[in-house]
N, C-alpha and C positions, 0 to 999 in steps of 0.2 A: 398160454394155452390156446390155441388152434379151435377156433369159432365151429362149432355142426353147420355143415349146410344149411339147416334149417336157420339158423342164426345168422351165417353171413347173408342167406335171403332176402330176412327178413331187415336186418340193416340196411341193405342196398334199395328193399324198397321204399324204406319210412327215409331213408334219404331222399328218393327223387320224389315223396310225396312233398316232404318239408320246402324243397325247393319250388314244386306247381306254388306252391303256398306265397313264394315271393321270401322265404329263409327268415321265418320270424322268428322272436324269443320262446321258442315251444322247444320242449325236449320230449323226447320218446323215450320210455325206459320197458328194457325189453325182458323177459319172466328170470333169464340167465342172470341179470342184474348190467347189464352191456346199456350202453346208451346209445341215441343218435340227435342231434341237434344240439340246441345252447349247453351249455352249463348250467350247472345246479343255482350259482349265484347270477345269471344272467335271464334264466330262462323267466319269467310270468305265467308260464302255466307248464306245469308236466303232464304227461301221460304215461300213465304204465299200461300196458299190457299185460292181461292176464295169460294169453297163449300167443304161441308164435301164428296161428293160422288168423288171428285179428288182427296183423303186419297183414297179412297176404289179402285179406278181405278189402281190410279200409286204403290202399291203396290200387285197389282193381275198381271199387266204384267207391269214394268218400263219399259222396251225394249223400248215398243211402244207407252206409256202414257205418260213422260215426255215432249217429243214433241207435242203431240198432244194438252195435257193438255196448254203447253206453247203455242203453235199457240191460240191457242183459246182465249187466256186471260184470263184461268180457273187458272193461276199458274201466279206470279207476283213474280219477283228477285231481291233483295235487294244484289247489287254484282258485279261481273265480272262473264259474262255469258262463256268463257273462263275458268275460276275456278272453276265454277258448273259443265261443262263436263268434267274436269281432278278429282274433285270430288266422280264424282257421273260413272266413269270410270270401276272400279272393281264390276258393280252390277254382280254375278254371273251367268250364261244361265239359272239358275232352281229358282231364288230367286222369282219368282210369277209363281203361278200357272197355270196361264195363256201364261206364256212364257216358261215352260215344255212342255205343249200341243203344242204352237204355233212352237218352235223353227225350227222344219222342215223348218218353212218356208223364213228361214234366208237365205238360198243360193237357186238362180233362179233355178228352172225346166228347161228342157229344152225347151219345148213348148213354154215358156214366151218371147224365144231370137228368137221365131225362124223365118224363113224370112215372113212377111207380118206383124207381130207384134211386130221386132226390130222397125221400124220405129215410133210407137205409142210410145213406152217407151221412148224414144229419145226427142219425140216431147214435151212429158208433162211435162219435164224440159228445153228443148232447146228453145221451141216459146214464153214461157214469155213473149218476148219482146224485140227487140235489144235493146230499147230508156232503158229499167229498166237494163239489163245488162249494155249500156256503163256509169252509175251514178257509179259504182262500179269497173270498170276491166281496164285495159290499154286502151291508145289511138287506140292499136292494137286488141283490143277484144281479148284477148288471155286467155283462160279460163283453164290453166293448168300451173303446177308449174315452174315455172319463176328460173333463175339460178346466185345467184349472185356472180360474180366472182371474183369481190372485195368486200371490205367493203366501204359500205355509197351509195351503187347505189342505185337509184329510181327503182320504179316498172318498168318505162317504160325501164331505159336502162337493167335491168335486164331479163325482157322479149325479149328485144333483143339480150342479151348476149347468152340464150337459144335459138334463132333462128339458129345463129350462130354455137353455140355448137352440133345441132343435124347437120348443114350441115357438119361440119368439122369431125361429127364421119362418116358419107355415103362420104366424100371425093370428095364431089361431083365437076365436072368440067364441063364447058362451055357445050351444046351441048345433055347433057346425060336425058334422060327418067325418069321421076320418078312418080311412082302411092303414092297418097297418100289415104289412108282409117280413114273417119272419120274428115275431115277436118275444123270441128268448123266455124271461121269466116273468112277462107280463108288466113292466115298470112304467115305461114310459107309456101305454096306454091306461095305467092306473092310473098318474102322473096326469096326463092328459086329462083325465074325464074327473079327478079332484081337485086339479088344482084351475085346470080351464073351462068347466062345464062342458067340455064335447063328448061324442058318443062316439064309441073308438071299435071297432070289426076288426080283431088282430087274428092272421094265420100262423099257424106253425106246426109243423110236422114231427114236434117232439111231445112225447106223451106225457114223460115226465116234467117238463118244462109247462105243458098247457092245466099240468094237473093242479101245481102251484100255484101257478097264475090263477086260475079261477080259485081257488083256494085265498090268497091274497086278495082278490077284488072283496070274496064277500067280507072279509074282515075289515075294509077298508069301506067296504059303503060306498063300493060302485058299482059292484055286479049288476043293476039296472041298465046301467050305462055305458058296458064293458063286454063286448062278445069275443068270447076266445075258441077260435074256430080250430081243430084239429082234424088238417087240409093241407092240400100242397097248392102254393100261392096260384097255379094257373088255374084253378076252382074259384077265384074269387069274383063274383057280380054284386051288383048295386052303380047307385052313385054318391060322391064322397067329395067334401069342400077342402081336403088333404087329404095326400098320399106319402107313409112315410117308411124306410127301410131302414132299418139299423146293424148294421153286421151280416146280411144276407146278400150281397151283392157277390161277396169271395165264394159261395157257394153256388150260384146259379151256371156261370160255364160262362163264357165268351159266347159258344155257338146260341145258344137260348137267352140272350141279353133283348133281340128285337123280340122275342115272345114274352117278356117281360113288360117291354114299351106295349104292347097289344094290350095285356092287363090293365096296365096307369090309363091307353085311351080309351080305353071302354067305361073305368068307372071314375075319371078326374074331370069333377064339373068345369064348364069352360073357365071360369076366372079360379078354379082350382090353382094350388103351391103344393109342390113335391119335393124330395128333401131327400136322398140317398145317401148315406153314412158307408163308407168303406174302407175298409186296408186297401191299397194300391201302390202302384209303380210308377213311377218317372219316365218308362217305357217299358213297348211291352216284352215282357221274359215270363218264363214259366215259375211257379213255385219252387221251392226248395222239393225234390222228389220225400226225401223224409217226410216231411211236412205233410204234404200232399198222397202223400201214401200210410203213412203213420197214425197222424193226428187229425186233419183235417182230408176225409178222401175225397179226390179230388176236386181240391179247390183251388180257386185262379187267382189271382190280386191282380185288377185290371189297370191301365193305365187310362187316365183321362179319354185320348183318344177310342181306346175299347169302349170305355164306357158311354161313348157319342153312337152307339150301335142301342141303344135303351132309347134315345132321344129323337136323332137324325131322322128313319123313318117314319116319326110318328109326328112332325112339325111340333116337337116341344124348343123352348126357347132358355138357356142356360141362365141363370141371372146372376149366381153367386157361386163362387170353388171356396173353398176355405180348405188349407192343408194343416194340421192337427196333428204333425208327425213328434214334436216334440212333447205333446200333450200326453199320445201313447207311451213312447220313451218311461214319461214318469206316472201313469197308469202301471204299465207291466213291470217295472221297476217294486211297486204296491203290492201285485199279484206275488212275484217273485219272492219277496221276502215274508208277508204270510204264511206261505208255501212253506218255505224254510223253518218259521218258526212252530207249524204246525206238522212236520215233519213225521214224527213219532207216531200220530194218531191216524194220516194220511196213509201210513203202511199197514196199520189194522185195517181199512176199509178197503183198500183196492192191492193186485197183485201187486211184489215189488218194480217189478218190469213195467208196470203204469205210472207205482209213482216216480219214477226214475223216468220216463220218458216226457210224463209233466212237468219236471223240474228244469229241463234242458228243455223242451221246448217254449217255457215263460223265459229261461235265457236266453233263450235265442230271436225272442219276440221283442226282450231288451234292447239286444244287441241289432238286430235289423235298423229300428228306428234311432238309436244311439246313431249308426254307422249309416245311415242314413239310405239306408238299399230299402226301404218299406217307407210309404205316403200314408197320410187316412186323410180321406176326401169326404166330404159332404158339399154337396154339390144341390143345390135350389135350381129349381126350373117348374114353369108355366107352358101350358100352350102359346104359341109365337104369338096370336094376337090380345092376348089378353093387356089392356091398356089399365088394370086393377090392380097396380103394384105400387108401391112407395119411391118416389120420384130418388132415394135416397138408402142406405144402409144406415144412417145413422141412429135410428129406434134400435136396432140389435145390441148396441152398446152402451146406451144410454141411461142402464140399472145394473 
């Protein structure tokens, strides 16, 4: 039988997508029941299509059609959705012509970050929901890569092992000041001021996320010692004996990184340790557009180099990189499979199109640092002259 136009189309195109791809074990099965790519017994991940105008989409821009198409339910996976993003990994920036035109707009403007519209981007992934985030994350709400320090720890004591591990890089003791910028669900500054006596100034621009957090403190019997400021970090004054960021660097924007460094020199005492936690690159490239459009709007994952634009003008002095990419790996690995098991419940709370678009994107958050395209940096630095630091790394390992 003789293919519709529509059909020989859309074969022709999911062919020259398969190939931008580098011709992996992926099969396309198309609504007629027509194939293109591997075989049934060859293929590791299928894809069916639900209409033939999802051929025409996802190969005019994949970037940002894979997702979309998958949230939708317009794309259905016969697979590990973790092997379809390590997959489907190398589509190259020009492979649809729609993601030629579009690519610009991979990396945020700076207008996107800037103060009165960070808080908006923040919100359209942070407010969710706490009740839909804690079916997925630790008991500590901790929504950034977890450190495991041995083998066989749980998510929760691993999230606490990275509490730990950023106090022990800032050194912190009994008494001392410390701003925190971006502070999620309030953990590590509860963390901070119960388990080290310090007094913690944490910002963040999520209502829902500050609401818990002071919530949390007073249960915990720290709220004396706990100020959870809901603000956007260039509002922050005082002075502070630490300065620490967890997971907010991907949001600030490249262009706004030296106004970031203005904030650390205004309130980091001279013998002050600063400590930035971040997703990053190897070099710099822009977001996945999905990503960046979808889930996180726009957000950057810098490269080392970017991130010497927070430092360089400001004469801070780098002391320690540490990359933690394997760490996330089996972090989101955690996240992924809670997700999964709480699947069922996760689709009473939020549209199906959310949780569908959460699910692929925790596998794809797998599949990045599996595949080794995503870093996580934390990165220590002091003012250049500060002569008040340990002649040695060796205390950070030594418990």
């Amino acid at each position: 039988m003789t293919p519709s136009p529509g059909v020989w189309a859309a074969r022709a195109v999911m062919s020259r997508l398969r190939a931008a791809l580098g011709d992996p074990p992926l099969r396309f099965e198309l609504p007629d029941g027509s194939a293109v790519g591997a075989s049934r017994a060859d293929a590791r991940v299928t894809l069916r299509l639900r209409d033939l105008r999802a051929a025409l989409e996802l190969a005019l821009d994949p970037d940002l059609a894979l997702g979309d198409l998958y949230s939708e339910g317009r794309i259905e996976v016969d697979g590990s959705l973790v092997e379809l993003m390590c997959l489907t990994d190398h589509v190259p920036p020009d492979s649809g012509p729609l993601s030629r035109v579009l690519a610009r707009h991979g990396a945020p403007s700076a207008w996107r970050q800037a103060l009165g519209r960070a808080a908006g981007n923040a919100r359209k992934h942070y407010d969710v929901g706490n009740d839909f985030y804690a079916l997925w994350l630790d008991e500590r709400m901790l929504y950034t890569c977890a450190y495991f320090a041995r083998p066989g720890l749980s998510l929760e004591e691993a999230q606490l092992a990275k509490l730990d591990h950023v106090c022990r890089k800032l050194r912190l003791r009994p008494g001392q000041r410390v701003l925190e910028l971006g502070a999620g669900w309030g953990s590590l500054a509860i963390h901070m001021a119960r388990e080290y006596g310090a007094r913690v100034r944490a910002f963040n621009v999520s209502l829902e996320q500050v609401a818990w957090a002071r919530e949390q403190a007073e249960k915990q019997g720290v709220a004396s010692r706990v100020e959870f400021v809901l603000d956007d970090y260039r509002n922050a004054t005082g002075r502070y004996d630490a300065f620490a960021s967890i997971g907010m660097l991907e949001h600030v924007g490249p262009a706004h990184f030296e106004e970031l460094g203005c904030v650390i020199a205004r309130t980091l005492a001279p013998e002050g340790l600063g400590l930035i936690h971040t997703i990053g690159r190897s070099r710099p490239q822009p977001l996945n557009r999905w990503v960046a459009t979808r889930i996180f709007p726009n957000a950057h994952a810098p490269s080392l180099s970017e991130m010497m634009r927070v430092f360089e003008p400001h004469d801070f002095a780098v002391l320690d990189v540490e990359n933690l990419r394997r760490h996330y790996e089996l972090t989101a690995a955690e996240w992924l499979a809670r997700f999964q098991k709480n699947r069922r419940v996760i689709s009473k709370q939020v549209p199906e199109a959310t949780a569908r678009a959460f699910e692929l994107y925790l596998a794809g958050t797998v599949a990045a640092f599996r595949c080794a395209w995503m870093c996580l940096y934390q990165v220590v630095f002091t003012r250049a002259k500060n002569d008040a630091i340990p002649w040695t790394r060796a205390d950070l390992y030594g418990n």
